[in-house]
C-alpha angles and dihedrals in degrees: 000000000000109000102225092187143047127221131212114182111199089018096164127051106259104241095051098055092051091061098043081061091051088063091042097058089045085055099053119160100348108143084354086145097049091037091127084052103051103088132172144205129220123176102188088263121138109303115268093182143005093282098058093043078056096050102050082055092058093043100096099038095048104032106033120173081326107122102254121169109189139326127255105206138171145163123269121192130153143141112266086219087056110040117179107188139080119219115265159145120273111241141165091275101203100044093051096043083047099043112003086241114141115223114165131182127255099241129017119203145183123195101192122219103193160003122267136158105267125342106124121176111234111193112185134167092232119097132260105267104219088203086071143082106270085356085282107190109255092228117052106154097099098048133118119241123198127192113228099242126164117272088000110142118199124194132200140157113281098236090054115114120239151163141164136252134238132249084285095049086248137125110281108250099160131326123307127234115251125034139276148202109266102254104230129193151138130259123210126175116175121210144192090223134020116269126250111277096344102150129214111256086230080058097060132054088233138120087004097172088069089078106050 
C-alpha cells in the first residue's frame, strides 16, 4: 500500500530540541486557546527565536533543492480527550476565507514534542466528508497513522487531508471523560510564497519566551 508520509526519528539535534522544550515550558499556556490562530512567518533569515533555529536545521532535510520560500508555523496543543480540530487541508487561511480560492503549501509537516494516549496523527488522500464527526474522511482504510513520539518529524505533501485522533485513537465526536496529557507539537508548512497577511514573529509581541 502507497506510504503517504515520511518519518524522521531524532529529527532535531538534540540540543537543540531540549531547549526548544525549555521555552516551551516558560512560555506555558500563553494563546493556548487560540493556539490554531497564532501563526507565524519565517523567511529563512537569520533566526530571531528557537523555532526558527529549529527550523534552519530542518532546511536541508525537508526542502531540498525544492523552491521554498519561506515556512508558516505555529503551535499546536491541545488535549486528545478533548480534540479541537477537524480534519483538513492546510491552505493559505486568509486568501480562501477571503476568496474561496485554494492555495495549499508544498510540504506539511508535524515535529512532535511529546508523548500522549491517543492522539495519532492520519494523514489520507481522501477529502474531508462534511456529513461526519470532525469531517472525518468516509473512507479511512487507506490512511497513515503516526504515533506522536518525541523529536519524531513526519512529512507529507501539502494538498493531503489530515487530522488527528482522540485519547482512544478514534474520530473525535465530543469530549471524552478523565483527563490527558496536552498533546504538543509543531507545525511546519513549507511554501513556495509567502501566505496572505502571515506576520513575522519579530513582528508580533507574542510568544515572546521563544526568543531568550
Amino acid at each position: 500500500m502507497e506510504t503517504l508520509v515520511q518519518l524522521t526519528e531524532g529529527a532535531v539535534p538534540p540540543p537543540l530540541f531540549r531547549r526548544l522544550l525549555r521555552r516551551l515550558g516558560v512560555l506555558g499556556r500563553e494563546r493556548l486557546k487560540d493556539t490554531y490562530q497564532t501563526t507565524f512567518w519565517y523567511d529563512f533569515g537569520p533566526p530571531t527565536n528557537v523555532v526558527e533555529d529549529v527550523i534552519s536545521s530542518l532546511r536541508p532535510q525537508v526542502a531540498g533543492r525544492r523552491r521554498i520560500a519561506g515556512v508558516e508555523w505555529w503551535l499546536s496543543r491541545m488535549y486528545p480527550t478533548d480534540v479541537r480540530v477537524d480534519f483538513h487541508q492546510d491552505r493559505d487561511e486568509k486568501l480562501a476565507l477571503r476568496t474561496g480560492k485554494l492555495v495549499h503549501p508544498r510540504i506539511s509537516s508535524v515535529l512532535f514534542l511529546n508523548r500522549v494516549r491517543g492522539g495519532a496523527l492520519v494523514v489520507t488522500r481522501e477529502k474531508p466528508d462534511e456529513d461526519n464527526p470532525s469531517l472525518a474522511p468516509s473512507r479511512m482504510d487507506t490512511a497513515d497513522l503516526v504515533t506522536p513520539r518525541p523529536n519524531r518529524l513526519v512529512l507529507f505533501d501539502g494538498t493531503l487531508t489530515h487530522g488527528v485522533l482522540d485519547a482512544e485513537n478514534q474520530i473525535p465526536d465530543g469530549k471524552l471523560p478523565g483527563r490527558s496529557r496536552l498533546r504538543r507539537t509543531l507545525v511546519m508548512n513549507w511554501w513556495g510564497h509567502r501566505p496572505t497577511d502571515v506576520p513575522c514573529w519579530s513582528e508580533t509581541r507574542l510568544y515572546r519566551a521563544l526568543g531568550s
